[in-house]
C-alpha positions in Angstrom: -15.5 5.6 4.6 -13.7 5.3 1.4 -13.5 8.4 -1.2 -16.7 7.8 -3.3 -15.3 6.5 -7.0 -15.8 8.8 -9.8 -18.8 6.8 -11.1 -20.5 8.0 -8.0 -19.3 11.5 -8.3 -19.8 12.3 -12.0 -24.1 12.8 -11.2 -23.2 14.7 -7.9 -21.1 17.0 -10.2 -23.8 17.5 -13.1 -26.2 18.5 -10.5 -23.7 21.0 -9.3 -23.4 22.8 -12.6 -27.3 22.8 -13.1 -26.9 26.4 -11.8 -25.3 27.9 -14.6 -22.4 28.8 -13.3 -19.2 28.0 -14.8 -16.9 26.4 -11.9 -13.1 25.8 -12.5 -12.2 22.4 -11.4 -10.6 23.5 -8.1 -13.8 25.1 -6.9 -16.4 22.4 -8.3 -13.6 20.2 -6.3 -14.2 22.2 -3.0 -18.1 22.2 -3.4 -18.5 19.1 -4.6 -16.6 17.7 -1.3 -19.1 20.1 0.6 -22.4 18.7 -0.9 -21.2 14.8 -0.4 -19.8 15.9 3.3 -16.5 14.3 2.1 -14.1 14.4 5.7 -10.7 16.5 5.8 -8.7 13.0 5.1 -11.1 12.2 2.5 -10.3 15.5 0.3 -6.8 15.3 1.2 -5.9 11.7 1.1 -3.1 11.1 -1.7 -2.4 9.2 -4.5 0.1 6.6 -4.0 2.4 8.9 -6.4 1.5 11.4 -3.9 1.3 13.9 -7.1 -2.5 14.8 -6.4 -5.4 14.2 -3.8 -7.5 11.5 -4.9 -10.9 13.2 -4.6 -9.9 16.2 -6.9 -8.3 13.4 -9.8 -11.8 11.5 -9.3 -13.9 14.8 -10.3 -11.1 15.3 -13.0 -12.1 12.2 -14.8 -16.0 12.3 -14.0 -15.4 15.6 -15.6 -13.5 14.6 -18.4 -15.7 11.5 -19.5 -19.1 13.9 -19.0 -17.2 16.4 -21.8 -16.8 13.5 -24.4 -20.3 12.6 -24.1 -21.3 16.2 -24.2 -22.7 16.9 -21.0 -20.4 19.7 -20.0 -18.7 22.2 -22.0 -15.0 23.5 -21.1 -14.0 27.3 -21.9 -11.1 28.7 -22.9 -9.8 29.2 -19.1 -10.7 25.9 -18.2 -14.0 27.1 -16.5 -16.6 23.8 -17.1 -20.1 24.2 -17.4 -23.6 22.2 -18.3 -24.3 21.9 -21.8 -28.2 21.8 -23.0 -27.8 18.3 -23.3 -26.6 17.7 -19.4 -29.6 19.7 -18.4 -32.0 17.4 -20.2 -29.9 14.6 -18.9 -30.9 15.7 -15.3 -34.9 15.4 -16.5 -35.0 11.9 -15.6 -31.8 11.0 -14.4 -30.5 7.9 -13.7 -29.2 6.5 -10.1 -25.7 7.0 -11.5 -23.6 8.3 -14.4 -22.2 5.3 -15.3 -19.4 4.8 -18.0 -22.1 2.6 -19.6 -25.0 4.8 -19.1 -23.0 7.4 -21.3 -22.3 4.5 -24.1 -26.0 3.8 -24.1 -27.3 7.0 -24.5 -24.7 9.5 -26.1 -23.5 8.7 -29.3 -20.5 11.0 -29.4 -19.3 8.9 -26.1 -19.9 5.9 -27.7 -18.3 6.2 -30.4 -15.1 8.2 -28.9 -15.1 4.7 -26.6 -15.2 2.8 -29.7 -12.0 5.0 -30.9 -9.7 4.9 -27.7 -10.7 1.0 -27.3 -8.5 -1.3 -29.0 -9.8 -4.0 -31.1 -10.2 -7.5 -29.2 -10.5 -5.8 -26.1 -13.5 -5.7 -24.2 -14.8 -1.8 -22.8 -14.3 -1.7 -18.8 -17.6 -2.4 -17.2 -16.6 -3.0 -13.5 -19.5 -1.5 -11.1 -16.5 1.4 -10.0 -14.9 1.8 -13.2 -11.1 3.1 -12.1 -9.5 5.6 -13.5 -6.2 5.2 -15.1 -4.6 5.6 -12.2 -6.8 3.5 -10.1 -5.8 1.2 -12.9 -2.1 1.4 -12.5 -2.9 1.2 -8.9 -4.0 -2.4 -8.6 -2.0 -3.5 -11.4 1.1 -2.3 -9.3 -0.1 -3.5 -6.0 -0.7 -7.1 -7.2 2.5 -7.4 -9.0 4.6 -6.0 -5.6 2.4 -8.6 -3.9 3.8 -11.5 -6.2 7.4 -10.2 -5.9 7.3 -10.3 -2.4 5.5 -13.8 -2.0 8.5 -15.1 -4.1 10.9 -13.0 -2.7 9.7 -14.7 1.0 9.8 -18.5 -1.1 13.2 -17.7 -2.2 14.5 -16.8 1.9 13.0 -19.8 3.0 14.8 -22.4 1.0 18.3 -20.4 1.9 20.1 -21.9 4.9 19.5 -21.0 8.8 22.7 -18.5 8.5 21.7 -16.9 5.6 18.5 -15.7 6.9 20.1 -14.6 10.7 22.7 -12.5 8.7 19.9 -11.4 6.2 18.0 -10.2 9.6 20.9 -8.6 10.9 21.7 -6.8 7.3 17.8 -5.5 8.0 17.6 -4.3 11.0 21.0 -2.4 10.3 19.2 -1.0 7.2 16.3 0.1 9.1 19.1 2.5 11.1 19.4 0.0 14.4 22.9 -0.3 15.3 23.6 3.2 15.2 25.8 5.8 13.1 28.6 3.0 13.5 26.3 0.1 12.9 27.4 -2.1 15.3 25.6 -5.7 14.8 26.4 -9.2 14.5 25.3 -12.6 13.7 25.9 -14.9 16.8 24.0 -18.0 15.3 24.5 -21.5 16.8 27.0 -20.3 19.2 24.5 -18.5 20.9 22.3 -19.3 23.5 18.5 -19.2 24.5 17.6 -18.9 20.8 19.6 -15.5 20.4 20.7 -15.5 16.7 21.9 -11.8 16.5 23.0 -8.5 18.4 23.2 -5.0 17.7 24.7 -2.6 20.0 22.7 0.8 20.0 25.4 2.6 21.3 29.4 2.2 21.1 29.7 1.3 25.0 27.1 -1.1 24.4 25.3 0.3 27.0 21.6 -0.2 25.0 21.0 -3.7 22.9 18.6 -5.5 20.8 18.8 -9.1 20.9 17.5 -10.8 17.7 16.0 -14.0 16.7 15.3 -15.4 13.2 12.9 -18.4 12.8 13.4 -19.5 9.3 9.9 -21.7 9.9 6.8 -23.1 8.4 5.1 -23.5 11.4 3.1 -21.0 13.6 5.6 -19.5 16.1 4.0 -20.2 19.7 3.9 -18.7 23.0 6.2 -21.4 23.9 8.6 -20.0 21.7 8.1 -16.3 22.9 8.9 -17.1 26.7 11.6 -19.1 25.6 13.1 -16.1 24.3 11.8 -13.7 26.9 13.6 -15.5 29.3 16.7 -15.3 27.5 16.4 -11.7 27.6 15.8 -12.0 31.6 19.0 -13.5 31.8 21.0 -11.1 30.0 19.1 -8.4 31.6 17.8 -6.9 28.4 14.7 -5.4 27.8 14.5 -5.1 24.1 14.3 -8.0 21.6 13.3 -8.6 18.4 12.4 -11.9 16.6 11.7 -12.6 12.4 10.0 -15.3 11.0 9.2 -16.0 7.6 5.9 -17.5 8.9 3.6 -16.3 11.1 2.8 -15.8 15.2 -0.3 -17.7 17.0 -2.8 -15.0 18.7 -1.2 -16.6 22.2 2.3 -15.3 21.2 0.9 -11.9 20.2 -0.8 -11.6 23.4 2.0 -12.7 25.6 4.2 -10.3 24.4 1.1 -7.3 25.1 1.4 -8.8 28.6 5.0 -8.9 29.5 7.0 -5.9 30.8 9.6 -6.5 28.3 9.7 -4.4 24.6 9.4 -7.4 22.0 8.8 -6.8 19.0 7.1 -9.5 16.4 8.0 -9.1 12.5 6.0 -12.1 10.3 7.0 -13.1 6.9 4.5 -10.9 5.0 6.4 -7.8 6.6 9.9 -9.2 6.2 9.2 -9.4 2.7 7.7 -5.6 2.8 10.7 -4.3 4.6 13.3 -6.6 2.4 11.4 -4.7 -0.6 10.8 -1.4 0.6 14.8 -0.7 2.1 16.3 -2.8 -0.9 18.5 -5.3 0.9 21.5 -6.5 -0.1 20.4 -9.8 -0.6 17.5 -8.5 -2.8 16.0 -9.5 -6.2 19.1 -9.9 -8.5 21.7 -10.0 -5.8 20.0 -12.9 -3.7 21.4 -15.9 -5.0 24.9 -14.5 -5.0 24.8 -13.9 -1.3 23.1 -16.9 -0.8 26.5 -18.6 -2.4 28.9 -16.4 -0.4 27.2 -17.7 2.6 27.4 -20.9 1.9 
């Protein structure tokens, strides 16, 4: 169950302060999550700046736009309470507190919407209304969504040996290899579709084998016992294969099956993990290393 949006919350929190009682935000925070039987996670879970739980910034703003309409009152300390007008709000209230609700029926809201919207742009009326953050929220996840979908067009039109030593430069970022970092691109002179090792250890005593398919297609089973095989032969029991395009449900469930650890990375999380760890070949620098491949 998601953490009820603050359109939701802003009645919940009138009713609340129909009592009398002026409540700092913390503690109309902790009671409010009482009376909706919000979970541990749910009053806890973060923002994604990880600066505030997203519950307590929720109440914040249902606060906030019930003050401009004058619904609630703040005092000097901060302590919030109902107003006359909230209480004859809560007469006959509505289903929600709604963002338009307020507009339609409290003039100081309306017009302190008017003010703070600029002109030519329509007021928000989605069903959850976000908050700002909420706001900065989507617009940041669909933008890191392009950027990786072009980051994952730009690998694929780089040559085979770009992308194995691009895989290699990953899984060296993501602290395989050890503290000496011992990897290296084998490529074409390889065998059994191994395009990459990485010793774990400086004896070489524990190693990944790696595979990068630089593909369109759906990789297959087919593909998968290819490989597992190859690992049988070199008596390995840990292997790792990237793709820039996906894996069928019968490749994900071989490698459930099979004793050996392999593990499956598609192209929507080798973009993640190119973007979260910053690779070399990243953004700015890609076509540069793209050239000193070549």
């Amino acid at each position: 169950m998601a953490v009820p949006d603050f359109q939701s919350i802003t009645l919940p929190l009138l009713k609340l302060l129909s009592d009398g009682k002026p409540r700092q935000l913390r503690v109309a925070v902790q009671e409010l999550a009482d009376r909706l039987g919000l979970t541990q996670e749910q009053r806890t879970e973060l923002l994604p700046s990880g600066t505030q739980p997203r519950f307590a910034n929720r109440v914040g703003w249902a606060r906030f736009h019930m003050d401009r309409a004058g619904l609630v009152s703040r005092s000097a300390d901060g302590a919030t309470s109902i107003t006359e007008l909230g209480k004859s709000a809560l007469i006959t209230p509505p289903e929600r507190i709604t963002t338009a609700y307020l507009r339609e029926n409290f003039p100081a809201y309306a017009e302190f919407m008017k003010a703070s919207t600029p002109e030519n742009v329509a007021p928000l009326e989605s069903p959850t209304e976000r908050t700002p953050e909420e706001v900065m929220e989507v617009s940041h996840g669909a933008l890191t969504a392009r950027l990786r979908a072009e980051l994952l067009v730009q690998v694929k039109a780089q040559s085979p040996e770009f992308f194995e030593d691009l895989v290699v430069d990953l899984l060296v970022k993501m602290g395989y290899g050890g503290s000496f970092g011992s990897a290296r691109r084998v490529g074409r002179s390889g065998d059994g579709g191994i395009d990459g090792i990485i010793d774990q250890d400086q004896l070489g005593l524990d190693v990944v084998y790696v595979q990068a398919k630089r593909w369109e297609a759906t990789v297959g089973s087919p593909t998968l016992q290819t490989f597992a095989g190859s690992l049988e032969a070199k008596r390995a029991t840990k292997g790792v294969i990237i793709t820039t395009s996906q894996f069928s449900a019968d490749a994900r469930e071989f490698v459930r099956l099979i004793g050996k650890r392999i593990v499956l990375v598609d192209g929507e999380q080798l973009a993640q993990l190119m973007d979260r760890l910053r690779c070399r070949r990243h953004r700015s620098g890609f076509i540069q290393a793209a050239q000193n491949l070549s």
